[in-house]
C-alpha positions in Angstrom: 110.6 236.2 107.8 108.9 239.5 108.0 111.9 241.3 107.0 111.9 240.1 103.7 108.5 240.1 103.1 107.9 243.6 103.9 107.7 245.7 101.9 108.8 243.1 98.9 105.6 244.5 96.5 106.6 248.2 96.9 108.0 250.2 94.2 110.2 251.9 97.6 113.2 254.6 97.5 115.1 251.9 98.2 113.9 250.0 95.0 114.2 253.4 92.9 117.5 253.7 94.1 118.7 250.4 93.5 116.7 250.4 89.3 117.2 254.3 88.1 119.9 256.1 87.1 121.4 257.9 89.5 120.6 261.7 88.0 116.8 260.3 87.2 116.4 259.0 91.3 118.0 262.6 92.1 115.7 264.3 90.1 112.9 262.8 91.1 113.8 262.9 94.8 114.4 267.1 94.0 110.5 266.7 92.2 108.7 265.6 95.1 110.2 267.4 97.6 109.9 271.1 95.6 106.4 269.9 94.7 107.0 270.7 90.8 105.6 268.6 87.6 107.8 265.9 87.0 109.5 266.3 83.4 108.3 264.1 81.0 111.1 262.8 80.0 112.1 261.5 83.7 108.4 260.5 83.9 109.5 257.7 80.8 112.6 256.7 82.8 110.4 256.1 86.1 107.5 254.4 83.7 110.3 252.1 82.2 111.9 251.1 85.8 109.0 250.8 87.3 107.2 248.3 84.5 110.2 245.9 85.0 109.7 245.5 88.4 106.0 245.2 88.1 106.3 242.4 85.7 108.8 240.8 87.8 106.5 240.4 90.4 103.8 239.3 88.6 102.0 242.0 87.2 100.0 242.0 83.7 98.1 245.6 84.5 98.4 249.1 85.9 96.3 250.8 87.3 95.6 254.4 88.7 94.2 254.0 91.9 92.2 256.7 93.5 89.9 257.7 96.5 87.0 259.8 94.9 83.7 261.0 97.3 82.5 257.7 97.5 84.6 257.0 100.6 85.7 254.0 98.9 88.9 253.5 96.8 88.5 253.3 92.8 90.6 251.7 90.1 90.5 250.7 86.1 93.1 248.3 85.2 94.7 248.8 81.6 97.4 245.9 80.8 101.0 246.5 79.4 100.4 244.9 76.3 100.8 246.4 73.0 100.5 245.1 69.4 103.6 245.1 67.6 101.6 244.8 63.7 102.8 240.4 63.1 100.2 239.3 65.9 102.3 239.5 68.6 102.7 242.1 71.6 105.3 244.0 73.9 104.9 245.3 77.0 105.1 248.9 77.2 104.3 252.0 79.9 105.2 255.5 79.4 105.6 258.2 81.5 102.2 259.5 80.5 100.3 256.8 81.5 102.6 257.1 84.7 102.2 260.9 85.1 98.0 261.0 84.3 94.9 258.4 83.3 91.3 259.0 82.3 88.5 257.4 84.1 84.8 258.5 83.9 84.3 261.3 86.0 80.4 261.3 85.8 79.9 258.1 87.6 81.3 259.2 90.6 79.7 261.7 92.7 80.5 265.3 91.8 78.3 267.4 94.2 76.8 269.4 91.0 80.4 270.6 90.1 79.3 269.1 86.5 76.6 267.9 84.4 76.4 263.9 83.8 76.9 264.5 80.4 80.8 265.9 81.4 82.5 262.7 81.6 86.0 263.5 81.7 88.3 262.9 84.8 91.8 262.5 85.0 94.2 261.0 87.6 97.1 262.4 88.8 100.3 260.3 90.1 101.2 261.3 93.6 104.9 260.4 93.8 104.7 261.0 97.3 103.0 257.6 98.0 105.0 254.5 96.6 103.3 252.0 94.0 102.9 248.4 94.5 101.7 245.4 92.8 98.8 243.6 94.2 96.8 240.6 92.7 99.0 241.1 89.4 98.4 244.6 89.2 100.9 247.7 89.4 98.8 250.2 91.7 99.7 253.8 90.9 98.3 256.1 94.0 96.9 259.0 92.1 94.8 262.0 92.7 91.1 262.5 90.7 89.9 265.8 89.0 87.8 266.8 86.7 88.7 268.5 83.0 88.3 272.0 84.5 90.9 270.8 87.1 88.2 270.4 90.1 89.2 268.3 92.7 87.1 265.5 93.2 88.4 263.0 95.2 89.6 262.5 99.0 93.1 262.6 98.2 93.7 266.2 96.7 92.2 268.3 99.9 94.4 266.4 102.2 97.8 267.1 99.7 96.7 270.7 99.7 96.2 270.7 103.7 99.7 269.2 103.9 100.8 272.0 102.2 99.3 275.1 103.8 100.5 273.7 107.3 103.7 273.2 106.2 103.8 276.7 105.0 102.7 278.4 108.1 104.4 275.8 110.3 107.8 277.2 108.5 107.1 280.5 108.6 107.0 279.7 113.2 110.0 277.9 113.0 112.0 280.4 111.1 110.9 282.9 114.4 112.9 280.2 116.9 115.6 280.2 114.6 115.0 277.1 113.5 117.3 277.5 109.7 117.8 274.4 109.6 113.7 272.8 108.7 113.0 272.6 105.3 110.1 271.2 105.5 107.0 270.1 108.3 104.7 267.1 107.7 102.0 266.0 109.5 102.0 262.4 110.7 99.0 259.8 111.6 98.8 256.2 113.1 94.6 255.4 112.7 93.6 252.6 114.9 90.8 250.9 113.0 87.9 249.1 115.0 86.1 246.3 112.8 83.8 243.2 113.7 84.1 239.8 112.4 80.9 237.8 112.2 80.7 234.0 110.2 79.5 234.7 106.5 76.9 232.2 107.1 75.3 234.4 109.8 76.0 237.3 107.4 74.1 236.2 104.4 71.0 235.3 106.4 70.4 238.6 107.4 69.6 241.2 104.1 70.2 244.5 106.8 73.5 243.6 107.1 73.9 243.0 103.4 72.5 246.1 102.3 73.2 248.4 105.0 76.1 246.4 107.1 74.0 246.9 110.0 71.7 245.0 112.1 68.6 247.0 111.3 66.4 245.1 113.8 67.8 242.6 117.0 66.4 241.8 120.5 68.8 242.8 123.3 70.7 239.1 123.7 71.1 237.9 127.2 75.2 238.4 127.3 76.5 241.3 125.1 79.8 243.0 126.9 78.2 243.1 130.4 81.3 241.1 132.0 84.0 243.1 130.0 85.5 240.1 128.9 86.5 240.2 125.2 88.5 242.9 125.3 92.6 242.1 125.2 91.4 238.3 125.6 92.4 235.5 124.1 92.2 236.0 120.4 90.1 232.4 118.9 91.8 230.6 116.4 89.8 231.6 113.4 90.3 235.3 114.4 93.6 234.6 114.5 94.4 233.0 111.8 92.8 235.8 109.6 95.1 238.6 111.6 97.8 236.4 110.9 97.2 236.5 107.3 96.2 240.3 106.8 99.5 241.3 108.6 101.4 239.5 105.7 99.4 241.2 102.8 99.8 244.7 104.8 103.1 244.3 105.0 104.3 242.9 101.9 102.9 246.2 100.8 104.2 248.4 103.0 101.8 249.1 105.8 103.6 248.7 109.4 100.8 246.6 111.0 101.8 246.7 114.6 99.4 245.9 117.3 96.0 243.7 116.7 93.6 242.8 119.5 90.5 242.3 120.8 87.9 245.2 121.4 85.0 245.6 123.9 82.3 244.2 121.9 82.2 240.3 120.8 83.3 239.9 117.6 84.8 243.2 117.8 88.5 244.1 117.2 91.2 246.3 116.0 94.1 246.8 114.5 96.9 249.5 114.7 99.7 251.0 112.3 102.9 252.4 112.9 102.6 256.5 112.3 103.0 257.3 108.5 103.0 260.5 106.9 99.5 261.6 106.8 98.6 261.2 102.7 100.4 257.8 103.5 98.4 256.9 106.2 95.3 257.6 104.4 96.1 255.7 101.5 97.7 252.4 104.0 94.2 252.7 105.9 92.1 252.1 102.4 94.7 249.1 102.3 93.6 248.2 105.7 90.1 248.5 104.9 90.0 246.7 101.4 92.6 243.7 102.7 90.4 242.9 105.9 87.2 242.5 103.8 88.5 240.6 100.9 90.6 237.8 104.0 87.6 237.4 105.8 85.6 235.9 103.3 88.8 233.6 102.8 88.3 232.6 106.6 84.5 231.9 105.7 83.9 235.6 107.7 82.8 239.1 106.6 84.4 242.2 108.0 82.2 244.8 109.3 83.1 248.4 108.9 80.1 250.3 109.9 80.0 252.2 112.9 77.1 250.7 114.6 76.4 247.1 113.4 74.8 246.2 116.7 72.7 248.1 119.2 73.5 247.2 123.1 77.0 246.9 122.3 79.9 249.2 121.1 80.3 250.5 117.8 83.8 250.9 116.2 85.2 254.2 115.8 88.6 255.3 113.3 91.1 256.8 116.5 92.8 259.3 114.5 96.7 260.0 116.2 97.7 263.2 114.4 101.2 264.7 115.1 104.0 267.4 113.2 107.2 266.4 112.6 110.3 268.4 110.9 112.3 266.9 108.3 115.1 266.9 110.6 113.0 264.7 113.0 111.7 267.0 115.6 108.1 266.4 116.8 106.6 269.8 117.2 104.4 268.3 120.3 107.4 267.2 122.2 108.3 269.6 125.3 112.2 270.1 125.0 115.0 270.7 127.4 115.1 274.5 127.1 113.5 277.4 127.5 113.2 278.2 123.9 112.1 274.7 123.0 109.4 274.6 125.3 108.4 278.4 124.2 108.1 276.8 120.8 106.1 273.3 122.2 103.7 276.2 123.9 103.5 278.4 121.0 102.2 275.1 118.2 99.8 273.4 121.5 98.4 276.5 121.6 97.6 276.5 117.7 95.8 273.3 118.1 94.2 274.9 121.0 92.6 277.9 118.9 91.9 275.9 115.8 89.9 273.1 117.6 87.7 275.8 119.5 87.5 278.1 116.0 86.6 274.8 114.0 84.7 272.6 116.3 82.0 272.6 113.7 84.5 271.7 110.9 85.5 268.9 113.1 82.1 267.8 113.8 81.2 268.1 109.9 84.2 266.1 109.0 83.1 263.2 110.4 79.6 263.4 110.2 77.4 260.7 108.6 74.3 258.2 109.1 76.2 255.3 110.5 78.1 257.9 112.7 74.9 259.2 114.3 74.2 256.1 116.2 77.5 255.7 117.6 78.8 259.0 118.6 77.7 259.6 122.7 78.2 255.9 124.0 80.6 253.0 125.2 83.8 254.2 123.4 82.7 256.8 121.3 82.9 260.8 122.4 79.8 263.2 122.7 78.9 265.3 119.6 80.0 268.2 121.7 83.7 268.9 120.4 86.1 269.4 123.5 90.1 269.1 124.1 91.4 267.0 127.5 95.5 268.2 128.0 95.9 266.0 131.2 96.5 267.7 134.7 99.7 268.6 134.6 99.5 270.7 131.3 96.8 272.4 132.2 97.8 273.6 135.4 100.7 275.1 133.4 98.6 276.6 130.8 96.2 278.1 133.9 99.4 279.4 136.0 100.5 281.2 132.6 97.3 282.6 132.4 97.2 283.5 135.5 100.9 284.9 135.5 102.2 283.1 138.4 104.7 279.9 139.0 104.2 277.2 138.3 105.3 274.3 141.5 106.8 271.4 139.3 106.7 267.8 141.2 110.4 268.7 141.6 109.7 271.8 143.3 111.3 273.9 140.4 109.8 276.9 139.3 108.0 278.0 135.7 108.7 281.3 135.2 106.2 283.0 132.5 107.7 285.2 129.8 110.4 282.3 129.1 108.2 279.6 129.4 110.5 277.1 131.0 108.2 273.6 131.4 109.8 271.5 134.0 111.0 267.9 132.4 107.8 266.8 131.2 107.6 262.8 130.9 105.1 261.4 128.1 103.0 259.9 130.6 101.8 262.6 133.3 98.3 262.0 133.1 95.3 259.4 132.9 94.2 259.4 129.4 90.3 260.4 128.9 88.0 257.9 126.5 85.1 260.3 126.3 87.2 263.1 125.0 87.2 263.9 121.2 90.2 265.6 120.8 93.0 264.8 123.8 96.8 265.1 124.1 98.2 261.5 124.5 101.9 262.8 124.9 103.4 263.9 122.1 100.3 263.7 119.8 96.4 264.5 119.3 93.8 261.5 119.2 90.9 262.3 117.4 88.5 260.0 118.8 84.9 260.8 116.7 86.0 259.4 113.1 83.7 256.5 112.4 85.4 253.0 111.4 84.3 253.2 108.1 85.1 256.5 106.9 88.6 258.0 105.2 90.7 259.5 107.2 91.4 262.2 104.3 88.5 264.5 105.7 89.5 264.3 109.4 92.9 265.5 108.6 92.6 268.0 105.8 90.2 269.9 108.3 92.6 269.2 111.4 95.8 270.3 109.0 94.1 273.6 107.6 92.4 274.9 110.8 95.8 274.6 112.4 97.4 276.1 109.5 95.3 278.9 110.0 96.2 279.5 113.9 99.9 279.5 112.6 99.2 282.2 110.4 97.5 284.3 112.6 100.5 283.5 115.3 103.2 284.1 112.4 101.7 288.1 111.1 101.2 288.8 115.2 105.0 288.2 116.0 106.6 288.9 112.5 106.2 292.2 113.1 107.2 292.2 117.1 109.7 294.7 118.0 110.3 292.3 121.0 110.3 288.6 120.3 110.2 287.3 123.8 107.6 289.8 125.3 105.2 289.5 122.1 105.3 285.4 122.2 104.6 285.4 126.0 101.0 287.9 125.3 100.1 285.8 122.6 99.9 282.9 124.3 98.3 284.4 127.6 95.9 286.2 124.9 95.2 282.4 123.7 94.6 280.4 126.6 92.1 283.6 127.7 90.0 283.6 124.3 90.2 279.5 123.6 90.2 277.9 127.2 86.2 277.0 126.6 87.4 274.4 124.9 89.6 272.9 127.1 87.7 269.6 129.4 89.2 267.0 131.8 85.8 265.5 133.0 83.3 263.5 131.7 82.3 264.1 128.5 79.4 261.2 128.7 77.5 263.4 131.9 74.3 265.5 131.2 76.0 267.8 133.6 79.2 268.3 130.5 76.5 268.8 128.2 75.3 271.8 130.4 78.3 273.2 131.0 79.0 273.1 127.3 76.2 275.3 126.2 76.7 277.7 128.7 80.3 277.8 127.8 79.0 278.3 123.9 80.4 275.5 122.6 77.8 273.3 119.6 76.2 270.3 120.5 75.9 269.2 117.0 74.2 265.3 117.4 72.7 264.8 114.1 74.4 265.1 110.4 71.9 267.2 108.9 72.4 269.7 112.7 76.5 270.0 111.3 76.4 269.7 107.2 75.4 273.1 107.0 78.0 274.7 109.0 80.2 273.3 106.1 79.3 276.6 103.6 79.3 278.4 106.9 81.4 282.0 105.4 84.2 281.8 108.0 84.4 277.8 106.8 84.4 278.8 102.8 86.9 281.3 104.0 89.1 279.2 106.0 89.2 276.7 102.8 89.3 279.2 100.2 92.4 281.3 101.7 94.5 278.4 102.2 94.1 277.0 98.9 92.8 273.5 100.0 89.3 274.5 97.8 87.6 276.6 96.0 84.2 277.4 96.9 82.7 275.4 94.2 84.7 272.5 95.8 83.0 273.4 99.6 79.6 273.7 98.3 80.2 270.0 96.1 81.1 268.0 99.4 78.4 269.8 101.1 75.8 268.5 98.6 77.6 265.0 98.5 77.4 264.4 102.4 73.8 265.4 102.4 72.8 263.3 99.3 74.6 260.2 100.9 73.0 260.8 104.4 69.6 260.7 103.0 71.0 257.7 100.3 72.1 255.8 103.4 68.3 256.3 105.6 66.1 255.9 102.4 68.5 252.0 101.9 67.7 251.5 105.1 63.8 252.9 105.5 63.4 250.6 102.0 65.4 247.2 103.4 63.3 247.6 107.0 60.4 247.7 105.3 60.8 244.8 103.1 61.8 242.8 105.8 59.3 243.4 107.5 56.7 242.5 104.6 58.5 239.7 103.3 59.3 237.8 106.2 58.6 239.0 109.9 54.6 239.4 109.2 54.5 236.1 107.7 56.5 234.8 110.5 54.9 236.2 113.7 51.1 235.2 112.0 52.3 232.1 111.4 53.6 231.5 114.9 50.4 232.7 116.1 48.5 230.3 114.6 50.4 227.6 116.1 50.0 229.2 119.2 46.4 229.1 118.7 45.8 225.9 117.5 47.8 224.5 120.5 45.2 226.6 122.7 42.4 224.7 121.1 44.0 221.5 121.4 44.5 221.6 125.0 40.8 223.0 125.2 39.6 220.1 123.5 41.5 217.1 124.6 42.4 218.4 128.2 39.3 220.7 128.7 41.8 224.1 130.1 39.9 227.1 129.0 40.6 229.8 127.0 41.8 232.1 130.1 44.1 230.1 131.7 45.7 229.1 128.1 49.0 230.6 127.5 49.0 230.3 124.3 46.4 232.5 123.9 47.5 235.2 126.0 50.7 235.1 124.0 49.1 235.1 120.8 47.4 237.8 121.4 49.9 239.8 122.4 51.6 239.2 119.2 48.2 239.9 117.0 48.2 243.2 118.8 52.2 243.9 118.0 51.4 242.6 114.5 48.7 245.1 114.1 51.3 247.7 115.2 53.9 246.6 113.1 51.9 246.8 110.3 50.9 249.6 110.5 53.9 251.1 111.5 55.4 249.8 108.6 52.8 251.9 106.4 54.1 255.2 107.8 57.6 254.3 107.0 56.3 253.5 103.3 54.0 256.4 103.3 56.7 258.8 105.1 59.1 257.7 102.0 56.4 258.2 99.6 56.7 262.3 101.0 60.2 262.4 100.7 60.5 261.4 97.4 58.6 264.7 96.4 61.0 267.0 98.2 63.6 268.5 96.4 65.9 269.9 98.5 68.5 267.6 100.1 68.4 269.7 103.4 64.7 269.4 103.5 65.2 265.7 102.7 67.9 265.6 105.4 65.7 267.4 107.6 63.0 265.1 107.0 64.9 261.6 107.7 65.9 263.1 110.8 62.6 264.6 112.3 60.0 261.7 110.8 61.7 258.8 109.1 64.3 258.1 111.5 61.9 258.2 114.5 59.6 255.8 112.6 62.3 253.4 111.7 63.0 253.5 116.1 59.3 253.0 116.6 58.8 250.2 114.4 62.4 248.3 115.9 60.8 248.5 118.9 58.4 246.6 117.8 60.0 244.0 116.2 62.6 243.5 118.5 59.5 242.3 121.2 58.0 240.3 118.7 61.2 238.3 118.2 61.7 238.1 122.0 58.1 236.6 122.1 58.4 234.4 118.8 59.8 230.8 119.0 63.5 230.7 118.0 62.9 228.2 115.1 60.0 230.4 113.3 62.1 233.7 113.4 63.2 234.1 109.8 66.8 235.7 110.7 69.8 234.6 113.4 69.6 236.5 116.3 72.6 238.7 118.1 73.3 236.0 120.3 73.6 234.0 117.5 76.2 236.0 115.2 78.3 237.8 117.7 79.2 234.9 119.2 79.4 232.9 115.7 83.1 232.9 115.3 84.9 229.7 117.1 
C-alpha cells in the first residue's frame, strides 16, 4: 500500500517526534524556523536518534549529500563504525558529523574563487530538508562552502533567496494587517520531461554516451507528425519502470503524482506535488538520479538532455513557482474582499516588475549548450522573456491603468482605488505554451528551464528579483500618509512602467519577435549572447543587496557557466569528429565500393553502361559528400586547434558560437544525407527510427 510505504525511509517530523525528547524536537523545531545554529549539544541528541533509525533501516554509512556547480548531486559515504581498542567496533555519529563534513573542495568547480591547491570544503546540514536512507546509506541534505565560507554549491543561493523574499514578503503583509504571518515560503511542483530509449540502442551510438545527444541522425520517416504519443497508451516496459520509480520516490518522500506520455516518442514526463522550493529542488535531484539508475534495471537509459533528437521535441524542466504563508494563504490567490484582492494586485504586480527588470537574469539562469537547441520550438518558449496573465486579468490590469470600470461577466463593477476583482475562478483563460513566464491560476510556470538542469538557479533568481519589487513596494508605501491612495498609484505607476512585458499571442511568430525589440525587450538566443549580463552592475547589485552573494560568488558562476558551455561544444566538436574518422568515412567508402563493383558487374555480364548504372550515379554522389565530409571534418579539427590557444572563456564562448557551432551544423548536414543515401546494413550506428521507437 502506498500509505505505508511513503515516506517509510525519511527521517520526517513525524519520525522526530515519535524518537526525541520532547524539549530536543521543540528545540529543534524553534532552530529551523528562527534560522539560528543548532546547539551542539541538541545536534548529539538528533545524531544519536537519527543513527538508530538509520540502522534500523538498513544503513551502514552516512553521508552529506550536496549539489555543488556541477549541476549534478555529490556525496562521500563515511560508515558508523568505530574501533572500540579489542578488535571489535560500535556504531557511533555525533552531532558534528551531523552539523558539518569535509569533502574536497578543489575537485569541484569553483569559478576561480580559489586556487586548486585550497582543498578544503565543508558541508553544512540543512534541517530544513529531511534525511533518508537510500541503498544502505543515511543521506544528510547539506549545503557546500569553501574554508573562507564561499558558497559553492546550488543549494546555498536558493536558501538565501528564500530568505530575502520572505523578508520583504513580511514586511507587505504587515501593511494589510496581516499580524498574524510569521513567515512566507516560496513553493514549486517541476514537471520533468525525460526520454527512454533501449540501452542496446544507447550503447551503439558514442554521441549519446558522451554527450547524451544524437549528434548526427537523418530526419526518420514518422517522428510526432500524427500527434499520437502524447497522453497514449503508456507500453508495458515504460510502464513497468514508472511503476517502479513512483515506489523509490515515494518511499523517500517525493509526492510523485501524475506520469505520462509526452509529444515526442520515447518522450515522457513526470510531475510532483508542490514542495517548498529548497525541497523541491532537492526531490527533483531524486527524480533525476532514481529515473537513471531504474532504467538501466528495465534494460533502458534515461535521457535528460534538452535536445537528444533533432525533428522532434526536446524536454524542458516546467518550473510552477507560487508564495504561500505559514498560515496557508497563497499570495496568488484573488480573495473575497476588497483588501484581499488589493493585496493579490499589489504581489502580481511584483512578479510583474521583477520579470521585466530581470528578464536577462531569467534568461541567464537557464542558459546552457543543450538549452540553445531547444529553446524557440515545439514546446519550448522563445529566448525573448515575456509574461501571458490570460484575458480576463489583463483587461483588469488595462481598466486600472486606464482608471475606468471594469464590466465583470456578472455585470458588477471594479472600482479602482479599492481594487475590488469580481470572483475570479482559477480557470478564466486558455493557457499559452509559447509563453515563458504565464499565470496558470494561482501560480507562475516558468516554461524555459531545460530538463536537465537544477532548479536551484531558476528559483534563487525568480525568489530575489521578486524580493527586490517588494522592497521597493514596501519603502514606497511605509512611508504613505494615505495607505489606500498610495497602494492604488503604485500599482497604476507599475502596470504603466512594466506592461512591455506583458504578451497573450504567439510567442513562436517572427511578427512577436518584432514587436519585442521595438518594445525593448532582449532577444537573448545564445548562452554566450546572456552569460554576460550575469556581472551586469544592476545584477551584482541586485545579488549583493539581498545577501544571496557576494560579488566574488556572481563573478565564480559567471566563469563556471562559460567554462561548461565551451566544456560541453569542445565534447561534442571532439566526439563528431571521431565519429566521423573512425567510422562514417570507413563506412560510406566502403559502401561505395560496393556500389561500384555492382556497376561493373552489371557492365560486364549484362553489358548496361556506365550512364544508365545507378550505382554509379549513387556512388558518386556519395564520393562527392565524402570529399565534403572530409574536409569539413578538418575545419572542425583545425577550428579546435584555434580555440585551444584562446584564453578567455568569452572569446572561447564567442568562438564556439560564431565558427565551431556552425561547422558542427555544416558537417551534420552532411552526414545526415550520406546516411539517407547509404544502405541500412553498412551504417555503423542505429538510426532515429530505430531508437525512438526501440521501447516495446
Amino acid at each position: 500500500m502506498v500509505n505505508d510505504i511513503f515516506g517509510s525511509m525519511v527521517f520526517s517530523d513525524a519520525v522526530m517526534k515519535q524518537r526525541l525528547p520532547k524539549e530536543t524536537y521543540n528545540a529543534l523545531h524553534q532552530t529551523v524556523l528562527d534560522g539560528r545554529r543548532l546547539d551542539i549539544g541538541i545536534a548529539h541528541v538528533v545524531a544519536n536518534a537519527m543513527k538508530d533509525w538509520a540502522i534500523e533501516k538498513g544503513a551502514t554509512h552516512f553521508t552529506h549529500w550536496f549539489q555543488p556547480m556541477t549541476g549534478i548531486t555529490a556525496e562521500k559515504h563515511d560508515s558508523f563504525i568505530s574501533p572500540t581498542g579489542d578488535g571489535r567496533v560500535i556504531m557511533e555519529f555525533s552531532g558534528k558529523e551531523l552539523i558539518q563534513g569535509e569533502s574536497d573542495a578543489s575537485s569541484f568547480p569553483s569559478g576561480g574563487l580559489r586556487a586548486t591547491f585550497e582543498a578544503r570544503g565543508y558541508t553544512a546540514w540543512d534541517p530544513t530538508s529531511y534525511a533518508f536512507v537510500r541503498n544502505d546509506t543515511l543521506f544528510i541534505p547539506t549545503a557546500f562552502c569553501s574554508y573562507g565560507g564561499q558558497a559553492l554549491d546550488k543549494k546555498t543561493p536558493l536558501l538565501r533567496s528564500m530568505e530575502a523574499l520572505n523578508k520583504q514578503a513580511l514586511r507587505i503583509l504587515r501593511l494589510f494587517g496581516n499580524d498574524d504571518v510569521t513567515s512566507v515560503r516560496t513553493t514549486v511542483g517541476a514537471e520533468q520531461e525525460y526520454f527512454l530509449i533501449s540501452q542496446e540502442m544507447f550503447e551503439k551510438r558514442p554521441d549519446l554516451v558522451f554527450t547524451g545527444r544524437t549528434l548526427f541522425g537523418a530526419r526518420p520517416p514518422k517522428g510526432q507528425q500524427l500527434d499520437d504519443h502524447y497522453a497514449s497508451s503508456i507500453k508495458p516496459t515504460v510502464l513497468a519502470f514508472m511503476k517502479e520509480v513512483d515506489e523509490e520516490l515515494w518511499k523517500l518522500g517525493v509526492p510523485a503524482k501524475t506520469e505520462h506520455n509526452e509529444a515526442a516518442p520515447s518522450q515522457h514526463e513526470l510531475a510532483p506535488i508542490f514542495s517548498t522550493t529548497n525541497i523541491a529542488t532537492d526531490h527533483n535531484q531524486l527524480i533525476m538520479d532514481i529515473m537513471q539508475k531504474v532504467a538501466r534495471k528495465h534494460g533502458m537509459v534515461c535521457l535528460l538532455h534538452e535536445k537528444p533528437f533533432d525533428f522532434v521535441n526536446g524536454s524542458g524542466k516546467h518550473n510552477n513557482w507560487s508564495m504561500q504563508t505559514n498560515t496557508g494563504v497563497n499570495l496568488f490567490e484573488p480573495g473575497e474582499t476588497p483588501h484581499e484582492n488589493a493585496q493579490f494586485l499589489l504581489f502580481l504586480c511584483a512578479v510583474i516588475q521583477a520579470v521585466d527588470d530581470y528578464q536577462d537574469m531569467l534568461r541567464v539562469c537557464v542558459a546552457s549548450a543543450g538549452n540553445d537547441h531547444r529553446l524557440g520550438a515545439n514546446e519550448a518558449p522563445p529566448a525573448v522573456i515575456s509574461m501571458f496573465l490570460g484575458d480576463e486579468l489583463a483587461e483588469i490590469l488595462d481598466s486600472i491603468e486606464q482608471g475606468r470600470p471594469y464590466d465583470a461577466r456578472e455585470k458588477s463593477t471594479l472600482k479602482v482605488g479599492v481594487h475590488v476583482l469580481p470572483r475570479f475562478p482559477r480557470d478564466t483563460t486558455d493557457r499559452n505554451r509559447t509563453s515563458p513566464f504565464a499565470f496558470t491560476g494561482n501560480k507562475f510556470e516558468f516554461r524555459m528551464p531545460g530538463s536537465s538542469a537544477s532548479i536551484s538557479g531558476p528559483n534563487f533568481v525568480i525568489n530575489t528579483a521578486v524580493a527586490e519589487s517588494l522592497r521597493q513596494f514596501a519603502d514606497r508605501l511605509e512611508q504613505a500618509e494615505d495607505f489606500n491612495s498610495e497602494l492604488h498609484q503604485l500599482i497604476i505607476d507599475c502596470i504603466r512602467r512594466h506592461k512591455r512585458i506583458l504578451f497573450s499571442g504567439n510567442g513562436y511568430s517572427e511578427e512577436w519577435l518584432e514587436e519585442a525589440e521595438r518594445r525593448g525587450l532582449l532577444n537573448l538566443k545564445t548562452t554566450p549572447d546572456c552569460l554576460p549580463y550575469y556581472i551586469a552592475p544592476k545584477n551584482i547589485k541586485l545579488f549583493t543587496e539581498h545577501k544571496v552573494f557576494t560579488e566574488s560568488e556572481i563573478h565564480s558562476r559567471y566563469e563556471i557557466k562559460m567554462e561548461g558551455y565551451c566544456k560541453v561544444i569542445r565534447i561534442e566538436a571532439h566526439t563528431m569528429s571521431q565519429m566521423v574518422h573512425r567510422d562514417i568515412l570507413p563506412a560510406v567508402s566502403a559502401y561505395a565500393k560496393k556500389l561500384c563493383d555492382a556497376a561493373a558487374a552489371k557492365e560486364a555480364v549484362l553489358g548496361i553502361g556506365a550512364e544508365n548504372a545507378f550505382e554509379k550515379e549513387q556512388a558518386a554522389e556519395i564520393s562527392a559528400l565524402t570529399t565534403t565530409l572530409y574536409r569539413r571534418c578538418g575545419y572542425l579539427d583545425e577550428a579546435l586547434k584555434e580555440m585551444e590557444k584562446m584564453e578567455s572563456p568569452i572569446d572561447q564562448a564567442n568562438f564556439c558560437r560564431d565558427s565551431i557551432v556552425i561547422i558542427m551544423d555544416k558537417l551534420r548536414e552532411t552526414v545526415d544525407r550520406l546516411e539517407s543515401l547509404t544502405d541500412r546494413a553498412d551504417w555503423p550506428y542505429p538510426d532515429y527510427g530505430t531508437i525512438l521507437f526501440s521501447v516495446k
